[in-house]
N, C-alpha and C positions, 0 to 999 in steps of 0.2 A: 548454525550447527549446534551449539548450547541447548537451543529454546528445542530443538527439534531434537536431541538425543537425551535430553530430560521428558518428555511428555511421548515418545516412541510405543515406551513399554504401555503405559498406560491407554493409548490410543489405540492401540490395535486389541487389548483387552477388552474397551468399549467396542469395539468393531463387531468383535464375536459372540458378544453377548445382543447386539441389536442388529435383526436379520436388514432392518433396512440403509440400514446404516452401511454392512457389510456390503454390498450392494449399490448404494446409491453412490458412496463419495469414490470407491475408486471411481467410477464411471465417470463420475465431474470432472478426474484428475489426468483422464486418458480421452477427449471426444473434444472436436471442432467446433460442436454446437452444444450450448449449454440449455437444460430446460428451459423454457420460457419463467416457469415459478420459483428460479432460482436466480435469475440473469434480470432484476428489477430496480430499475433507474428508483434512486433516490428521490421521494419526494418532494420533501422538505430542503432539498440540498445540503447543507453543515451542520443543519438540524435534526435531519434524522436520524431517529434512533433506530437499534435494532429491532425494537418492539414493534414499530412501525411497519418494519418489510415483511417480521413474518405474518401481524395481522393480512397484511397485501397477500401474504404465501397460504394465507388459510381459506382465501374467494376462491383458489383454485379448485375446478369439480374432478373428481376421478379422473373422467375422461381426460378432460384437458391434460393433468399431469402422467396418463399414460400415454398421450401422444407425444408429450413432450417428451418423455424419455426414452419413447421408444424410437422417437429423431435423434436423442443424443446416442443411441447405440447403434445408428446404422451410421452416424460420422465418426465412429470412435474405431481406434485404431488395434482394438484390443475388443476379444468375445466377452459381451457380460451377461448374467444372469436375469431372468428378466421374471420368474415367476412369482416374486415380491409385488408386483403390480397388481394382484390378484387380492392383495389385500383392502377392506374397504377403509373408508376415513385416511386416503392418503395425505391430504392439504395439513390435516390437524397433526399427525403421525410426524411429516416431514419437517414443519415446524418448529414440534418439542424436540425434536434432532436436534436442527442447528441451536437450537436454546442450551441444551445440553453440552453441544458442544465449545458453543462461546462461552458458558459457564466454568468450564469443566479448563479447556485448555486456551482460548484467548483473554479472557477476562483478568486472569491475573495480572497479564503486561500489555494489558490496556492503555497505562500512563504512557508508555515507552514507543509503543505503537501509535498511541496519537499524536506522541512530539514529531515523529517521522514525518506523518501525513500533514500535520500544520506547518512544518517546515517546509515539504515538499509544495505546500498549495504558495506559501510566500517566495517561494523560488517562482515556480511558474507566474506567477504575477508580474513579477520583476523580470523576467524573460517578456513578456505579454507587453509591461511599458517599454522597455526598449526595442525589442524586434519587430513585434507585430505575431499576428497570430499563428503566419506560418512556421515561423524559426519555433515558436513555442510549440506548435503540434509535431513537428517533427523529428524534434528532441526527447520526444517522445520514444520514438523508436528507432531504430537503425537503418531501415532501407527509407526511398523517401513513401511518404504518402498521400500529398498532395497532388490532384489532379486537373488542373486551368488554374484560374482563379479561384474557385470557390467550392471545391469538392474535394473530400478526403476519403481515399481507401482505404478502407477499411478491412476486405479482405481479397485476397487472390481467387477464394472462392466466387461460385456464379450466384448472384443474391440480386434481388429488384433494389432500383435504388432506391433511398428515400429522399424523400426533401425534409429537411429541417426549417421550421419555420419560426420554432419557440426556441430555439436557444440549445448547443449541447453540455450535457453537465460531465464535467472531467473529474473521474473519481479514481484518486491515488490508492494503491494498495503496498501491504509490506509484507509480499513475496515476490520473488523474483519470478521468471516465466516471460508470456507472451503478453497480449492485452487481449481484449472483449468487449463485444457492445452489449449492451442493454436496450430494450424496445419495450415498453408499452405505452402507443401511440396517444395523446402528442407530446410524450418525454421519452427521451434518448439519452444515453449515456455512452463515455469509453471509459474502460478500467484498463487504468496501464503501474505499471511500477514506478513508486517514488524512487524519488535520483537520491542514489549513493546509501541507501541504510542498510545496508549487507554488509559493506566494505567491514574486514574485522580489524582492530586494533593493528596498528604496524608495528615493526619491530621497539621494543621500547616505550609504548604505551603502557603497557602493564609495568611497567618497574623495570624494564632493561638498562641497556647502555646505548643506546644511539646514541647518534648525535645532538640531533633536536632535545631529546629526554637532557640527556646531560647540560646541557644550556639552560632550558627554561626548566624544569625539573617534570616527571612524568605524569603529574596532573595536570599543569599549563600545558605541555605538549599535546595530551589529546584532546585537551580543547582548541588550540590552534590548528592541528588537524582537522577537527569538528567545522572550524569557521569559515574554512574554504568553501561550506557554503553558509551565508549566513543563516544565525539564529538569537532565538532568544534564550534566555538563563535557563528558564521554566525549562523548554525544552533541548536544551543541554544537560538538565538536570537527568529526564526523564530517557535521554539517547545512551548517556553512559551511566548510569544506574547510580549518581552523586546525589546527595543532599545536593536542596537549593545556595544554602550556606556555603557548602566548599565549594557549589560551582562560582558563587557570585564573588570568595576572594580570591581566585583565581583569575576570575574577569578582571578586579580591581588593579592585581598586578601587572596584567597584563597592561591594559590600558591607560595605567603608570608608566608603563614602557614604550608605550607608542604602538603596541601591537596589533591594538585593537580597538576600534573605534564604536560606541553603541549610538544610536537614533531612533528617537521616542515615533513611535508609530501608535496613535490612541492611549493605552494604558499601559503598552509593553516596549518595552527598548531592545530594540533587534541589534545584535554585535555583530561584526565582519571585520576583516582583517585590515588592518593600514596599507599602502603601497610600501611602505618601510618593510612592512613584514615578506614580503616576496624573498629576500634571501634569505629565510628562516630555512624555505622548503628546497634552497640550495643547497643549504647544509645537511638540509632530511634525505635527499638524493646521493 
């Protein structure tokens, strides 16, 4: 709510000043089906960069990207504008958009954003070695979506199937909402929401009086919050907006205390909470 009533103004300023802009993102924000030249499975997987999708977003010809939106506006739930598509050099046009845009209003809290999605991808991992793949795709979402053995629905809608044969690539994002597949065959992706990075501060996070807060003081507090699921410093740095510093003597005490346990994985030591610490969040209730 912060991040999105700081950049409001601004945003719909940019909106009115660029006809396609105006135009295209409500229509992303309201439709079932996403363009094809916007919905592009990762190639690189954790390597890729933005630079990389829009180069992808710029093979797009005319055509193709008026087809594709002119499908995302007969799924969408809302009348959109459509005489924007008349324009020529769409691929290159739509492009410096999202350039602009990630420029403009992602890029600043980029750090923060990708402490989410690297946390999110080590949860799911750790989901993946204990469960298996089922419990982890379907934590994903709320109803189920597994079907036999070896098939995931993907939507309610009527769609051909696919078979997957190279592997699907699971890409977290940090908005809330629904999920989305990506296709350009033979890579496939699902965009669904990383767990828990909305959640705002509980009461006494910021300096109040809970319970919690008053025990371990209100910077330990919402990092014991934080670690219900685990993480690493870096990105507890980058989730509550701390220096590395304060976040690491906060770790120190804590784990002076028995509250918090770290485990070197490669380079980086990921911290989670002790079984000691479960009456913490007795007290936080």
């Amino acid at each position: 709510a912060r991040w999105h009533a700081e950049h409001q103004t601004a945003y719909c300023r940019w909106l009115g000043a660029n006809p396609i802009a105006a135009a295209l993102l409500p229509l992303i924000a309201s439709t079932k089906r996403f363009p094809d030249m916007i919905a592009l499975p990762p190639e690189h997987g954790m390597n890729t960069r933005l630079s990389d999708e829009l180069a992808t977003m710029t093979t797009f010809s005319d055509e193709q990207i008026r087809a594709g939106v002119r499908a995302a506006a007969a799924a969408s739930w809302k009348t959109h504008r459509l005489d924007w598509l008349d324009t020529p050099n769409l691929a290159a046009r739509t492009a410096e958009l999202f350039q602009q845009g990630w420029q403009q209003f992602v890029e600043p809290d980029w750090p923060r954003r990708r402490g989410v999605l690297e946390r999110d991808i080590m949860y799911r991992a750790g989901l993946l070695a204990a469960y298996g793949w089922r419990h982890t795709v379907e934590t994903m979402k709320q109803r189920s979506v597994w079907v036999g053995d070896n098939a995931i629905r993907f939507s309610n809608l009527h769609w051909p199937d696919r078979l997957i044969d190279d592997g699907l690539i699971f890409v977290p994002r940090t908005t809330t909402g629904g999920w989305w597949t990506c296709e350009q065959p033979p890579r496939y992706a699902l965009v669904y929401s990383a767990y828990g990075p909305h959640a705002a501060p509980t009461a006494g996070a910021d300096g109040g009086t809970d319970a919690l807060s008053t025990l371990l003081g209100p910077g330990r507090a919402r990092i014991a919050r934080q670690l219900q699921i685990p993480a690493t410093s870096t990105q507890l740095a980058h989730i509550l907006g701390q220096s590395l510093g304060t976040v690491s003597k906060h770790l120190a005490v804590l784990r002076d205390a028995g509250t918090v346990a770290g485990t070197r994985v490669g380079r980086s030591v990921t911290y989670r909470l002790t079984d000691d610490a479960g009456g913490l969040f007795a007290i936080d209730e």
